[in-house]
Structure formats: C-alpha cells, structure tokens
N, C-alpha and C positions, 0 to 999 in steps of 0.2 A: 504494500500500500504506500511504503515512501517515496516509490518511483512514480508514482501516481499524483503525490502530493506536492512534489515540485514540479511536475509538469513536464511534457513530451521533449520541450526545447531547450532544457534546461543540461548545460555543459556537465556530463559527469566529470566526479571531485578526478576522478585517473588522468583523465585529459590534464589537468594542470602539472601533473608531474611528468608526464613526457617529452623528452627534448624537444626546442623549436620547431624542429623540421617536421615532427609530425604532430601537430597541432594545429586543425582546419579549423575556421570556425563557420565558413560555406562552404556546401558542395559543389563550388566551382573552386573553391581554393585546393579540395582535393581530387577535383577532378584533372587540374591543370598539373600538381603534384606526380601523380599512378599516370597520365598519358607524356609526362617529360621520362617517368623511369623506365614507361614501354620502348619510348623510343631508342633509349640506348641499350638494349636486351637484345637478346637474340636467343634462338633454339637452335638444337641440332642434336642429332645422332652420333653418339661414337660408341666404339668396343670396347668393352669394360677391362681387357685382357691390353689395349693401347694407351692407358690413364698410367702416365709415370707421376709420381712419387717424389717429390725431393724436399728435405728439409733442410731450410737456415738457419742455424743456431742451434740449443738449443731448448728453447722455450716452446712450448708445443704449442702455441698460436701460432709458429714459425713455417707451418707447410703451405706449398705449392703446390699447384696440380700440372702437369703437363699436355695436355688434349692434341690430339691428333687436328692439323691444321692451325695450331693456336702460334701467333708469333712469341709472346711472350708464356711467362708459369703464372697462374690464374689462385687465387688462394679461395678455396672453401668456407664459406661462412658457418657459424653453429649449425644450422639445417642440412646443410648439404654436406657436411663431413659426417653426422649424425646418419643422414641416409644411405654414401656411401660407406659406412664400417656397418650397416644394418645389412645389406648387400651381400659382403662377404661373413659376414657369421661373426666380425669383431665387437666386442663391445665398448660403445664410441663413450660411454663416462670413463670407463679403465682408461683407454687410448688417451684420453684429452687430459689424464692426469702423469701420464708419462713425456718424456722430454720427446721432440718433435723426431731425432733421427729414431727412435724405436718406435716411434707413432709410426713414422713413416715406413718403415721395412716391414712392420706388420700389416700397415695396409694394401702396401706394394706387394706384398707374397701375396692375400688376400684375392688382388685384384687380377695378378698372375692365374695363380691355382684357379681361379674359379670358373667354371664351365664360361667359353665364350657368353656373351649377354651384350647385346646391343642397351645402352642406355639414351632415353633422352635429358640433355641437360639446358638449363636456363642459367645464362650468362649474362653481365654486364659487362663493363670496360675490365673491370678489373677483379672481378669476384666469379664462383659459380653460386650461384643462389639456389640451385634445386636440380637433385637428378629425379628419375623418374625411370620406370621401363617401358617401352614403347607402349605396351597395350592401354598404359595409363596416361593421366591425361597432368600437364603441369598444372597447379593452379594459378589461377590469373593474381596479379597484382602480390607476388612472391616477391620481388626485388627487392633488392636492398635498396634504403633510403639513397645512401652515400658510400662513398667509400670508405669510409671511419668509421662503419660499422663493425660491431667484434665479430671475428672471424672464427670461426670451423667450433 
C-alpha cells in the first residue's frame, strides 16, 4: 500500500543512489541513453574453442578476452565472465576470487576442453557485455553504461 500512497510518479528512494549516468528522470532521457549504447554494440558469432585467454597482472579484474576477428583483447564484464565460466563447468565466484593468470588458465583449458559451441556475444568498444548460445536470444539493453564499469 506504500507504493500506492506516494503515487505512480513518484522517483523511487534507489534511483537517488545510482550513479549519474543512470538516473533518467524522462523516458526520453533514457531513451536517448539505451539507443547511444545500441549504437556502439555489436553481435556476433564465434567458437567457444577460438576465445583466448590472457591475463594482466595479477588482480583478477585483470583479464582479457581475445575473439576471433577482434583487433584489440576485449575485457569481460561481471555478467559475461559469470556466463562464460557457467559454460565451461567453472565456478565464476571461486575464479573471480583467485589472481587473474589462474583465473585465466582455468578458463582457457575450460574453453579449450569443451565440446566445440558456437557462442553469441554482445560487444561494445571495449567490453563483452553478454554471451549467449545461438538458440538463445541476447537480451536487449544489456550494455554497459560506460567503460568504467566493473568488469568480469
């Protein structure tokens, strides 16, 4: 009844503790927001057996992904590291609490070992925001905000 009693328009109290960037207060302000983050996204198809692996340092926010056609290593966001070690059978809270080069060999053998699998994935300039398997479908409006979002 209390959402009833301040009424349909009225800003929930969560809204005011999220960063800037995502705090609309019209639906053109986030309309204009989700169709800037479509435009720099992309999909595609690659082999889950062609997903190299490399870790910088080691802090285990430190990995890289390498995609097949990619010019540059793309880094995994929470979600999409989450989905690829769900993939191979790893478990992505253990992985994300070990330093990034044993993150990264376990998930690289993972990705090796595991029966070919076409993946699809969703991309930004410099993130992967979401794999998928082909028969499923991405969900819209996955993207990351920015690039400063915390990763894998």
């Amino acid at each position: 009844m209390r959402a009833a009693a301040r009424g349909m328009n009225a800003y929930p109290p969560s809204g005011f503790s999220r960063p800037a960037d995502e705090r609309y207060l019209s639906l053109s302000e986030l309309f204009a927001a989700v169709h800037g983050r479509t435009e720099h996204s992309r999909t595609r198809t690659v082999d889950s057996a062609a997903i190299r692996v490399e870790a910088r340092g080691d802090d285990s926010e430190e990995l890289a992904l390498l995609l097949t056609g990619c010019d540059a290593p793309i880094a995994p966001t929470h979600w999409s590291f989450g989905q690829l070690a769900s993939l191979v059978g790893a478990p992505a809270t253990y992985l994300r609490q070990r330093p990034a080069s044993l993150a990264g060999i376990n998930l690289q053998y993972g990705l090796s070992a595991h029966r070919a699998e076409q993946i699809k994935t969703l991309e930004t300039d410099d993130a992967l925001a979401e794999t998928a398997t082909p028969s499923s479908a991405l969900a819209p409006g996955k993207v990351p905000r920015s690039s400063g979002e915390t990763r894998h």
